[in-house]
Structure formats: structure tokens, C-alpha cells
Wavefront OBJ file of the C-alpha trace (Angstrom):
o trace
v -32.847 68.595 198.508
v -36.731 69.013 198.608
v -38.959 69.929 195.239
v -39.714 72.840 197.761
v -36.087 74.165 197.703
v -35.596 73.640 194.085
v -38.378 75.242 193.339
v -37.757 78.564 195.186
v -34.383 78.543 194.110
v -35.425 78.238 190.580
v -37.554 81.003 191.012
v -35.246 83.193 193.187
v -32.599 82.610 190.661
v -34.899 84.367 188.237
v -36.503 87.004 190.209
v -32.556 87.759 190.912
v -31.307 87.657 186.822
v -34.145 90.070 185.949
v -33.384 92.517 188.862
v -29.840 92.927 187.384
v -30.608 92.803 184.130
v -33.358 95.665 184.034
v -32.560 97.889 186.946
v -35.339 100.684 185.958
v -38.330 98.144 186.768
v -36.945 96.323 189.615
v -39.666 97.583 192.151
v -42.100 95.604 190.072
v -39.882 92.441 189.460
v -39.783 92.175 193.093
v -43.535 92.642 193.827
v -44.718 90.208 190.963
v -42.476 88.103 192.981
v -42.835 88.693 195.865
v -46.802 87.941 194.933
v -45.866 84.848 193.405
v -43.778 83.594 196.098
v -47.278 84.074 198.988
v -49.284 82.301 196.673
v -46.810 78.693 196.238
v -46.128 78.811 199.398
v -49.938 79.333 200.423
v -51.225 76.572 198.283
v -47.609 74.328 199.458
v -48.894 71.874 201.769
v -44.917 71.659 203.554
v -44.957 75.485 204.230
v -48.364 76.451 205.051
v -47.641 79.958 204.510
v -50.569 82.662 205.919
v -50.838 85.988 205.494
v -49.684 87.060 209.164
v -46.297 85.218 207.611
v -46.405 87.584 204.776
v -47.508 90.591 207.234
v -44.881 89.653 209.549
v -41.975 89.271 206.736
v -42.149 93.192 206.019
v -39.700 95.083 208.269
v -41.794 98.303 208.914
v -39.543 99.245 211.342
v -36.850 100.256 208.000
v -39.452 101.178 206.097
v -40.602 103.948 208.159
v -37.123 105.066 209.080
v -36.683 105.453 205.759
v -39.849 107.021 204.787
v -39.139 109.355 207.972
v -35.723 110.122 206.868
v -36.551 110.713 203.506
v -38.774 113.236 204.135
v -36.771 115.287 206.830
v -34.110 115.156 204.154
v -36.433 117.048 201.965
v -37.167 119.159 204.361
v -33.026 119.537 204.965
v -32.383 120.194 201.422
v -35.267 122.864 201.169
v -33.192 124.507 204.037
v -30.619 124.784 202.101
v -28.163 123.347 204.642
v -26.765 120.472 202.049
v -25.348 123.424 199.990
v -23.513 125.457 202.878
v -22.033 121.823 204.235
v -20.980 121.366 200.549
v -19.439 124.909 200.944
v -17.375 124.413 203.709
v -16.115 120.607 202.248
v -15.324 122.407 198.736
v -13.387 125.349 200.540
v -11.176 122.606 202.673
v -10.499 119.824 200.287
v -8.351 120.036 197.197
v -10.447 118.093 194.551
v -12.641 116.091 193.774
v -11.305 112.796 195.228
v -10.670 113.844 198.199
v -14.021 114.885 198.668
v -15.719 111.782 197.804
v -13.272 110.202 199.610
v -13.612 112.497 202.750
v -17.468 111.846 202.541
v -17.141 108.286 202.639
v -14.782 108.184 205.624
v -17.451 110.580 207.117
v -20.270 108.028 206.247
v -18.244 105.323 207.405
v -18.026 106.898 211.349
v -21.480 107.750 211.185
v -22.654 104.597 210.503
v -20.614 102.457 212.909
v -23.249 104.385 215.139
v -26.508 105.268 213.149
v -27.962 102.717 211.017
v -26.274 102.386 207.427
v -29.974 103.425 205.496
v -30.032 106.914 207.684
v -26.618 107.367 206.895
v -26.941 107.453 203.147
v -30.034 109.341 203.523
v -28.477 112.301 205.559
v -25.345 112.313 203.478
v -26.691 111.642 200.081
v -27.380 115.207 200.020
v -24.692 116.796 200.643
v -22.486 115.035 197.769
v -25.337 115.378 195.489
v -24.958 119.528 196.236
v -21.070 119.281 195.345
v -21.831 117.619 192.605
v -24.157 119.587 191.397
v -21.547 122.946 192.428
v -18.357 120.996 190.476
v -20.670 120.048 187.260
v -19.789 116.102 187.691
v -21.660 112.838 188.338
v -23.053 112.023 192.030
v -22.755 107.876 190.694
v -19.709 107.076 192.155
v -20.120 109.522 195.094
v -23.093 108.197 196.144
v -22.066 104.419 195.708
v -18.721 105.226 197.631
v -20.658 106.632 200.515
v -22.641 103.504 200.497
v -20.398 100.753 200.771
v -18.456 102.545 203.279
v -21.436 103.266 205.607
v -22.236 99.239 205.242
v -18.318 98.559 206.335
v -18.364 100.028 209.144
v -22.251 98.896 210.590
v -20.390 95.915 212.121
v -17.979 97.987 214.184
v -20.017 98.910 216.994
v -23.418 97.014 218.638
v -25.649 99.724 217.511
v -24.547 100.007 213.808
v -25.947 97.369 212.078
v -28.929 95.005 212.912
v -27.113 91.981 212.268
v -24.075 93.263 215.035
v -27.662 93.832 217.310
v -28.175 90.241 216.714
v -25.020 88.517 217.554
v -25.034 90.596 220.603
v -27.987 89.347 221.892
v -27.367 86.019 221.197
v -23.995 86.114 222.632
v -24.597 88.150 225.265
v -22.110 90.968 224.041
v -22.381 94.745 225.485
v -21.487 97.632 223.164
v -17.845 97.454 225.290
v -17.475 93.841 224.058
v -17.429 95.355 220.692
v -14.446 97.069 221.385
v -12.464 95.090 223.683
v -14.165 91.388 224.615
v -12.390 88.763 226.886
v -9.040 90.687 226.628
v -8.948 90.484 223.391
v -9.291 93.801 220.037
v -12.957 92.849 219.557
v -15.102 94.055 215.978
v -14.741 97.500 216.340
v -10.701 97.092 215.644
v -10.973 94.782 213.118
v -13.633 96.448 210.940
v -11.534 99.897 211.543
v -8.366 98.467 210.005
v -10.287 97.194 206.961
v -11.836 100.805 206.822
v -8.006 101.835 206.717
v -6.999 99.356 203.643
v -10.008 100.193 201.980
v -9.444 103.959 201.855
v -6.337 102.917 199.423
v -8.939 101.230 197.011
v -11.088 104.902 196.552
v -7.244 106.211 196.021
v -7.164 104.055 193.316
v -10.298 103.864 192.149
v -10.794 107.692 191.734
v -6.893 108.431 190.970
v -8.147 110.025 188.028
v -10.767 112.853 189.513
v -7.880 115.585 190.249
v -10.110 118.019 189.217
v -9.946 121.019 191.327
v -12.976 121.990 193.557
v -14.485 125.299 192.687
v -15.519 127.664 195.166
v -18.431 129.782 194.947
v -19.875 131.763 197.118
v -21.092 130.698 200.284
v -24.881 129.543 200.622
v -27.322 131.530 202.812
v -29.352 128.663 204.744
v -32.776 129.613 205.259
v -33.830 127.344 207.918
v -32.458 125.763 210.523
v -34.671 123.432 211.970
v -34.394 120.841 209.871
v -30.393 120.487 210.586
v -31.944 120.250 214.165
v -34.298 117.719 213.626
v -31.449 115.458 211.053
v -29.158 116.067 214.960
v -31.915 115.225 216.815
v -32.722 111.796 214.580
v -28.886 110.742 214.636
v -28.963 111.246 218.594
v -32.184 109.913 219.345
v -30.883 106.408 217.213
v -27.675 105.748 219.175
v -29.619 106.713 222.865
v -32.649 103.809 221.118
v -29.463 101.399 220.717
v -29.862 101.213 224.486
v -32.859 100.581 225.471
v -33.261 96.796 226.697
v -36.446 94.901 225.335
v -39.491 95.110 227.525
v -40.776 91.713 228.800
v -44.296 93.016 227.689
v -45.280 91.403 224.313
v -47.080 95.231 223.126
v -44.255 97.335 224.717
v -42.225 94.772 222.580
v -43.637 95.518 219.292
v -43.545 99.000 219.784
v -39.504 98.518 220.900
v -39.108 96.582 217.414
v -40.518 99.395 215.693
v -38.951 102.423 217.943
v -36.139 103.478 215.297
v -38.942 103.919 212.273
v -41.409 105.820 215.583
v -38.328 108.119 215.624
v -37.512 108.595 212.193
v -41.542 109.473 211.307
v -41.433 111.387 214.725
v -39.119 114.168 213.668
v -40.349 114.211 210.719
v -43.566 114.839 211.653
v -42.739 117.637 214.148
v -40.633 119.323 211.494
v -44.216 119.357 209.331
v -45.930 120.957 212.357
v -43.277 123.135 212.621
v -43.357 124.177 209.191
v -47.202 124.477 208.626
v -47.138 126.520 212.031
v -44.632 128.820 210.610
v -45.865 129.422 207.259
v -49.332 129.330 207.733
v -49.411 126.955 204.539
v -49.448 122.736 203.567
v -47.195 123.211 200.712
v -44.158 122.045 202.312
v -46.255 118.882 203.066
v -47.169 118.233 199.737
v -44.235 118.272 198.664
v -42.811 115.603 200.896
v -45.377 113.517 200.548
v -44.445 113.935 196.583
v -41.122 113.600 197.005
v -40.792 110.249 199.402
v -39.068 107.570 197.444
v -42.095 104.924 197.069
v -40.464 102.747 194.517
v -37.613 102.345 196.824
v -40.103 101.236 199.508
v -42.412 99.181 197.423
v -38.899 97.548 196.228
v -37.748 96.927 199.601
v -41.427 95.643 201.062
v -41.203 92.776 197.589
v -37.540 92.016 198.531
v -38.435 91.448 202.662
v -41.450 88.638 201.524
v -39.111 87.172 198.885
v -36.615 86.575 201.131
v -39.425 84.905 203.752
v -40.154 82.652 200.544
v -36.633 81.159 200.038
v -36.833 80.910 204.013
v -39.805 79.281 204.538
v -39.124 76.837 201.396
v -35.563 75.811 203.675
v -33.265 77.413 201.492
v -31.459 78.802 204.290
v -31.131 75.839 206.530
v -30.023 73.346 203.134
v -27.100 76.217 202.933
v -26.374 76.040 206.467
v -26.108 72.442 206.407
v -24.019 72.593 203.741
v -21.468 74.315 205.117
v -21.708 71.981 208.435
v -20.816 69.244 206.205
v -17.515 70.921 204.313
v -16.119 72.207 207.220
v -15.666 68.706 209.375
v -13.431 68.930 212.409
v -11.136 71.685 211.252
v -11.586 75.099 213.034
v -9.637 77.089 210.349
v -11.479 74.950 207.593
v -14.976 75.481 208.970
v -14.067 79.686 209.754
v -13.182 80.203 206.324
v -16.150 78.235 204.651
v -18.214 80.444 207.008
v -16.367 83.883 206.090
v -16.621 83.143 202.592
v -19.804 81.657 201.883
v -21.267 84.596 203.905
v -19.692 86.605 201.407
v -21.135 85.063 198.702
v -24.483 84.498 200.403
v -25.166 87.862 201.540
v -24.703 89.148 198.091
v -28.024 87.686 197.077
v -30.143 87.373 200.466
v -30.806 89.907 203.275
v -28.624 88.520 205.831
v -30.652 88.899 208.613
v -32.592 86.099 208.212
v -28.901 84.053 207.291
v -27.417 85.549 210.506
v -30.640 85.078 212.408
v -30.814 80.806 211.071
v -26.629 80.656 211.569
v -25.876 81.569 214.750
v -27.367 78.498 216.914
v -26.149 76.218 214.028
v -22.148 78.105 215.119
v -23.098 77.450 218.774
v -24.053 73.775 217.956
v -20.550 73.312 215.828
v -18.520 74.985 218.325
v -20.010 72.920 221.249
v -19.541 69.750 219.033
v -15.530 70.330 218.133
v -14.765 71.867 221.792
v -14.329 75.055 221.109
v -15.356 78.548 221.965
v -17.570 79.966 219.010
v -16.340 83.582 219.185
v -14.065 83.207 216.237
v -17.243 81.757 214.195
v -19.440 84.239 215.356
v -17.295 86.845 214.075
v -16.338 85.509 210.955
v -20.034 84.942 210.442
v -20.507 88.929 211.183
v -17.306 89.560 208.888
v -18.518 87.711 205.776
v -22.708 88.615 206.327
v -21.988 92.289 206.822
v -19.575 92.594 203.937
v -21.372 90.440 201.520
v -24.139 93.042 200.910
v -21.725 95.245 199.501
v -21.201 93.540 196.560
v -23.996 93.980 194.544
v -26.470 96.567 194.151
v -29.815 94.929 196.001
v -27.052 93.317 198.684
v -27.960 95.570 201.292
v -31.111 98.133 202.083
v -28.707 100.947 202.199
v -27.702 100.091 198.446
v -31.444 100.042 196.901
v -31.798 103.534 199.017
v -28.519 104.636 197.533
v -29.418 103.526 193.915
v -32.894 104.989 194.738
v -31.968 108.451 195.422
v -29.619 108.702 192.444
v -32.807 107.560 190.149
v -35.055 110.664 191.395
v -31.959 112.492 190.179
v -32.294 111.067 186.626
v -29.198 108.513 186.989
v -29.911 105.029 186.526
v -27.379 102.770 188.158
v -25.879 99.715 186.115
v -24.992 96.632 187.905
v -21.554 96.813 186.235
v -20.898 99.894 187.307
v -21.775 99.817 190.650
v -19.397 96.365 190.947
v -16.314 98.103 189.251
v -16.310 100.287 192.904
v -18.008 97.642 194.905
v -16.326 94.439 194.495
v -12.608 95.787 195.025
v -13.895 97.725 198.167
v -15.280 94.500 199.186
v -12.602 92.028 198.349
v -10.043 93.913 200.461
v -12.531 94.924 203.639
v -13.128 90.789 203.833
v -9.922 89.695 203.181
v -8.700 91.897 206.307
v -11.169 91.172 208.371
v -10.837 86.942 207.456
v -6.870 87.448 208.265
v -6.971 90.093 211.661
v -9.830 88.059 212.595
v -8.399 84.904 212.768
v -5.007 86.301 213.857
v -6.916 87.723 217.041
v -8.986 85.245 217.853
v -7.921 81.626 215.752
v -4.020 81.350 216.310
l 1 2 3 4 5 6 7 8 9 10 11 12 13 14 15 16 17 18 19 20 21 22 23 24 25 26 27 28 29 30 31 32 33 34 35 36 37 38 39 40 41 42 43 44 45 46 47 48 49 50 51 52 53 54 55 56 57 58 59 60 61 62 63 64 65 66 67 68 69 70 71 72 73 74 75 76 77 78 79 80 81 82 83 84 85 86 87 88 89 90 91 92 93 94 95 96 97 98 99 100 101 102 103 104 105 106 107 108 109 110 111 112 113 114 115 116 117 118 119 120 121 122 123 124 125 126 127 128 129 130 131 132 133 134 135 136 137 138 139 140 141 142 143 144 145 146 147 148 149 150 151 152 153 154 155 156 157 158 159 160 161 162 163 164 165 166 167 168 169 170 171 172 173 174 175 176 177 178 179 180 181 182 183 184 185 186 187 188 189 190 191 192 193 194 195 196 197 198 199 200 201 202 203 204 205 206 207 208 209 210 211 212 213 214 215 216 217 218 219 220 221 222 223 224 225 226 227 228 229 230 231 232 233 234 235 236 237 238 239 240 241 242 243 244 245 246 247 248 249 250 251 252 253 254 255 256 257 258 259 260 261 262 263 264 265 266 267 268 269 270 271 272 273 274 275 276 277 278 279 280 281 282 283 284 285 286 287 288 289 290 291 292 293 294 295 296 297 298 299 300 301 302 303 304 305 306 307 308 309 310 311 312 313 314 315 316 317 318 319 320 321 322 323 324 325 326 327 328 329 330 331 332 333 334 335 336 337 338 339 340 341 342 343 344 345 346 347 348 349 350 351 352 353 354 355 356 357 358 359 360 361 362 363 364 365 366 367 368 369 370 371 372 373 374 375 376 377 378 379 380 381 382 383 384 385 386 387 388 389 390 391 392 393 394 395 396 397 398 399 400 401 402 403 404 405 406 407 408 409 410 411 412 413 414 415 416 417 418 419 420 421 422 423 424 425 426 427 428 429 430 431 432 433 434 435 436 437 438 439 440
């Protein structure tokens, strides 16, 4: 191991301590850094890092979604909409369980389709207006609809960038998700762990038998905005679809076109709004209410993970796990499932997808075997791992972030009491249906 690796691991280890430890400045833990982590690897003569590394490191293309989707959800809430949904789910559920429970199935469907970070977004406010109606806590709400929207991202080739990568790489169609070479393909085997885990949030909030409350029923104000949240969940999947242009411009704009969506809509509902009431103040206040903290945190995180990257982190681990699993196919799937697990916790795991998946092709070509079972254990353990902690996985900082604005700050304990349950049962299924499908 390299005084280059060591080095960013040392200071990864710390950048990742002091997130936990003091959730209410992690933004800035993650900028100073992030900042810290440009300049070594500037100055480091083995990385030769530049600033079009650094540029390039930022995902814009979740950043504006998010920024987009944000601000359409302020427009949503002004509408009023959140509150008549949270109406109608209070009037048709019996307490308070079942309705966080009901929302997370209802986040979990969603986002086998729409990206997990819109998913929270658009939901988010709707449990934060029931809880707000029943007098309780939108904590556990919120981080139930979180973890299930990140479940089920891996069921489907449009729900989850790191499903978009395998099927490019293996040359998968959004059918192959469902049904590939005759055999149940992702879709099944995340759905069944979707199934288990609903028996977890039976457990886990066996206590909230509160009854609902009715009240009476929300006049909504506006409905544009309720089109223009449609129109961004439709416009997402169709995107899904679209095959990348051979032109390197009309490439970078394809990159980018789910954040050119999200800022699209949200845009048009402005113009809509200043049209209609002859006044900006509707625009001030979204550009007042947009979550930057979340954003700046999310920007930080994207260059820090470049850093551990660049230093070779990523490829030391992967080699690693070459070197445990020898010639034995059940040996090397499980070290693959598992260590996902635990390495997704800590980094974003598209990079760790985006490093693994010729190093499973290699391995598979080497022991004479097809690398399906690999591939999807890879997807299994990456896509689950993020669930575990709270800066796992973009759609947990924007989950965490939303319940800050509302005055709640999120402990790392608490959000693992819900989280690492959830998460221990969705990988264990997958790691057994998995292999039964595709291993035996």
C-alpha cells in the first residue's frame, strides 16, 4: 500500500468521524475537506490532480435535479397539495404506522422508476403535512421513506444510476431487469426484499398505534405545481430512454438531461407564477428556501470521493477482494456482496461500481464463468450499502437535509436504529434469492 493511499485514508477516516460526530456542521467538514483533498493531490507528484479533475468530480447533473426539485416542491407545498394528499392518506389508513409505512411502500414504487433524490423530495412533503396534522415527529417518517426509495433504485434500469451503469456495461435492456436469459432478473429479487423488509417497519414502529385524526379537508389553491411534480416524474422515466448521442456536446448535455428537466419545470412553474400574479415574490422565496447546505454538502462529498479515487483507494480495495476470493465462485460472490455493503456505507458507490465492474468481468473470464451472478451481487451489496448510514447515499443527506430546515437535527444513532435492520434483512435476501437464481 502506497504513502498515497494511507494518506487519504487517514484523512478520509477523519473527514468521516467528524461528519458523524457533529451532524449540524457537516456541510463545512466536507468542504474544508474537500479543499484539502485538491490541494495534496495538486501538489502529489503520483496524482497530478487539476482543476478540470476537481470540476469534473462534481455531479451537476444531481445537483440541479435537486435544486430543481427543491424548488417545485416549494412551489407544491405553497399549493397546498401536500396537505389534501395528507387528507386523503389520514382518512384511509388507521394510524400512524400504517401511514409511514404506506408512504414508504409508496416511495419504494416510485423510485424503482424516478431517481431515489426526487423521490424523497416529492414525498418528503406530504409526511411532513401528516405530521404536522397528527402533532408527531416527521424523523422516522422521513428516514423510512428514504431507505425504502434507495431499496428499490436497483429494481428497474432507470431507478438508480448505478443499475444505469451495469446496464451499459453489460449490455442489459430495462426487460433484462425483469426477466434476463430465462431467468427472475433484479427487479424480482429487490421486490421480495421490499416484501421482508415491510415486516422490519412492523416492528420497528409496533408502537405508533396512535389513531390518525381527521380534519377537515384542505382547499388546494393551485394546481399547477401538482402538474409540473407529474410532469417531472414522467419526463424522468421517458429520459431513462434516450440512448447516448455519439456527439461529444450532445453528450454532455445527455449527462446532464435529468438536472435540464428538473430546473426546466421549475423554471416554467416561476414563469407561470410571475405571469399569474403579476409579482416576484414567489421567486424569492424559492430562491430562499432551496436547501444550499445540502448542496454545498453534496458538491464537498463528490471531490472527496475523487480524492480517495485518485489516491487508489478504490482499486487497493478491489484488489483486495480479488485476492480473498481465489477460485471459489460462492467465496468470491459473497466477499463481493458483503464488502459492497460495507463499502458503500462510507463511499458513493458510483465510482466503486464504476472501478468494479471490469475487475468482475476480468474474474469471471479468469475462473470460466459467466459474471452475471457477480454483477448482481455487486448491484445487491453497492445499492444497499448506502442505506446504512446517514451520508451513504445522496437521497439520505437530502432526507436529513429537509428535516433540518424543519428544525430536527438527525443523530447518526438514530437514523441506524431504523436503518441498519432495514438494511441487514434487504441484503441478506437479496445475497440468498440471488444466488439461489443465478449461483446453484
Amino acid at each position: 500500500m502506497t504513502a498515497t493511499v494511507v494518506t487519504a485514508l487517514i484523512l478520509f477516516g477523519i473527514t468521516y468521524v467528524l461528519l458523524l460526530a457533529l451532524p449540524k456542521y457537516r456541510a463545512y467538514i466536507c468542504l474544508v475537506s474537500a479543499i484539502v483533498f485538491s490541494i495534496w493531490l495538486s501538489i502529489d507528484k503520483t496524482t497530478s490532480l487539476n482543476f478540470k479533475d476537481i470540476l469534473s468530480a462534481i455531479d451537476f447533473n444531481i445537483l440541479m435535479m435537486i435544486a430543481g426539485t427543491m424548488g417545485i416542491v416549494v412551489l407544491f407545498i405553497d399549493s397546498k397539495m401536500p396537505m389534501r394528499i395528507a387528507d386523503f392518506v389520514v382518512s384511509k389508513l388507521k394510524n400512524v404506522k400504517f401511514a409511514i409505512i404506506g408512504m414508504s411502500m409508496l416511495a419504494g414504487i416510485i423510485s424503482a422508476f424516478v431517481d431515489n433524490v426526487a423521490t424523497v423530495l416529492m414525498l418528503a412533503p406530504i409526511a411532513l403535512a401528516i405530521c404536522k396534522q397528527q402533532k408527531i415527529s416527521p424523523v422516522t417518517p422521513i428516514i423510512a421513506i428514504t431507505i425504502s426509495s434507495n431499496l428499490q433504485g436497483a429494481a428497474t434500469l432507470v431507478g438508480d444510476t448505478t443499475s444505469i451503469l451495469l446496464g451499459g456495461y453489460a449490455n442489459m435492456t430495462f426487460f433484462d431487469f425483469f426477466v434476463f436469459k430465462g431467468k427472475p432478473s433484479m427487479f424480482f429479487i429487490v421486490e421480495i426484499g421490499a416484501f421482508l423488509t415491510l415486516f422490519i417497519l412492523m416492528f420497528l414502529f409496533r408502537k405508533a398505534t396512535q389513531p390518525l385524526k381527521e380534519n377537515k379537508k384542505t382547499e388546494v389553491n393551485d394546481y399547477v405545481p401538482t402538474f409540473l411534480m407529474g410532469g417531472v416524474i414522467v419526463s424522468l422515466i421517458l429520459a431513462s430512454f434516450l440512448k447516448a448521442p455519439a456527439n461529444k456536446t450532445l453528450n454532455t448535455i445527455y449527462d446532464l438531461r435529468n438536472g435540464f428537466i428538473c430546473m426546466g419545470f421549475l423554471i416554467l412553474g416561476l414563469i407561470i407564477n410571475v405571469i399569474r400574479k403579476k409579482d416576484f415574490s414567489m421567486t424569492k422565496k424559492v430562491i430562499k428556501e432551496i436547501d444550499y447546505q445540502t448542496l454545498l454538502l453534496l458538491a464537498s462529498l463528490f471531490i472527496v470521493i475523487m480524492g480517495i479515487t485518485k489516491a487508489g483507494v478504490i482499486n487497493e480495495l478491489s484488489g483486495l477482494l480479488i485476492k480473498l476470493g481465489g477460485d471459489n465462485v460462492f467465496l468470491m460472490y459473497t466477499i463481493i456482496v458483503f464488502a459492497s455493503v460495507i463499502i458503500s456505507a462510507f463511499v458513493d458507490n458510483i465510482p466503486y461500481v464504476l472501478t468494479m465492474l471490469p475487475v468482475i468481468e476480468g474474474v469471471s473470464l479468469s475462473m470460466g464463468i459467466t459474471p452475471y451472478i457477480l454483477y448482481f451481487g455487486l448491484l445487491v451489496g453497492s445499492t444497499l450499502g448506502g442505506n446504512i448510514t446517514p451520508i451513504g447515499a445522496s437521497a439520505n443527506i437530502t432526507g436529513i437535509g429537509i428535516l433540518r430546515k424543519e428544525g430536527y437535527e438527525v443523530k447518526t444513532g438514530d437514523f441506524m436504529k431504523i436503518s441498519v435492520p432495514f438494511t441487514i434483512v434487504a441484503v441478506m435476501s437479496g445475497y440468498l434469492i440471488t444466488w439461489l437464481f443465478w449461483g446453484i
